[in-house]
N, C-alpha and C positions, 0 to 999 in steps of 0.2 A: 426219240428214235434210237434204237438200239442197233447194235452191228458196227459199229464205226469202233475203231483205235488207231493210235498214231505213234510214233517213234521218230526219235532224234540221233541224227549222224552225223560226228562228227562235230557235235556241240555246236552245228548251223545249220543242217538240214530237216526238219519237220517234214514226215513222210504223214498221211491221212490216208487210212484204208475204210473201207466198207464191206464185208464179210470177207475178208481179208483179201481182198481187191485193192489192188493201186488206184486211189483219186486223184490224187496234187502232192506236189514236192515244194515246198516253203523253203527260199533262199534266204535267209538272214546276214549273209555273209555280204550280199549285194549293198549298194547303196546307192542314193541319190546328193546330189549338192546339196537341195533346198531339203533339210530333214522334216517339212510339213507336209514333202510330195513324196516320203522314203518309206514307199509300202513293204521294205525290207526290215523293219523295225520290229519286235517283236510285239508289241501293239496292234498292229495292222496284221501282222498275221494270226495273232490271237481273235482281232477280229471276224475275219474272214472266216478262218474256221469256223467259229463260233455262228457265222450267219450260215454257212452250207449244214453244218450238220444241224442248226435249232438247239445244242446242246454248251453247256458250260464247259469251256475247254477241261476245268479240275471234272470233270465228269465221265471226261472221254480215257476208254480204260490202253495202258501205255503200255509199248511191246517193248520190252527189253528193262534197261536200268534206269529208275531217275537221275541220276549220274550225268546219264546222257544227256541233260536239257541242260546241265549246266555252262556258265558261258553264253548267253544266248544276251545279243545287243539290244536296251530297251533304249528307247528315245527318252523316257522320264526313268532314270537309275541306271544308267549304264548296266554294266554286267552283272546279271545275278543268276545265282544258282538253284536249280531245278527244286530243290525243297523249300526255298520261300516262296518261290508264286505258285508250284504246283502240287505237291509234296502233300504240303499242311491241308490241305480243302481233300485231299484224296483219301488221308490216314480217317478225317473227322468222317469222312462217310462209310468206311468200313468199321471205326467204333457204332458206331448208330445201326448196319446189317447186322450186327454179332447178336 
């Protein structure tokens, strides 16, 4: 499905548009006690996304800087920055359009 991008503010807000419409705003910043019920994890919101849009989050094209996902709280790696989980899968797909 095409039309979908997303952006990060504030290195904890995941914003999801659809032709450049507001969908959801992704709190990471939130949390729970039990971290197996902590859909603020960035796991969970990479899921989620991933199940609304049918697409591979590295797929879904980003408004503004990778920069901006850095910071973002995993349950498995604490904190990492926008170019290792997002970055890399994004560059490999635009060497392979050229």
């Amino acid at each position: 499905m095409k039309g979908y991008s997303m952006n990060c503010f504030s290195h904890t807000y995941i914003t999801l548009f659809y032709n450049d419409k507001f969908i959801h705003c992704y709190d990471n910043d939130l949390h729970d006690d039990n971290p197996q019920k902590d859909e603020y994890y960035a796991e969970n919101i990479i899921a989620s996304i991933e199940k609304r849009t049918k697409m591979k989050i590295t797929d879904i094209p980003i408004i503004g800087r990778i920069e901006d996902f850095d910071g973002l709280r995993f349950l498995y790696g604490g904190f990492k920055e926008g170019s290792e989980w997002l970055n890399k899968n994004q560059e490999q797909n635009l060497e392979v359009d050229m």
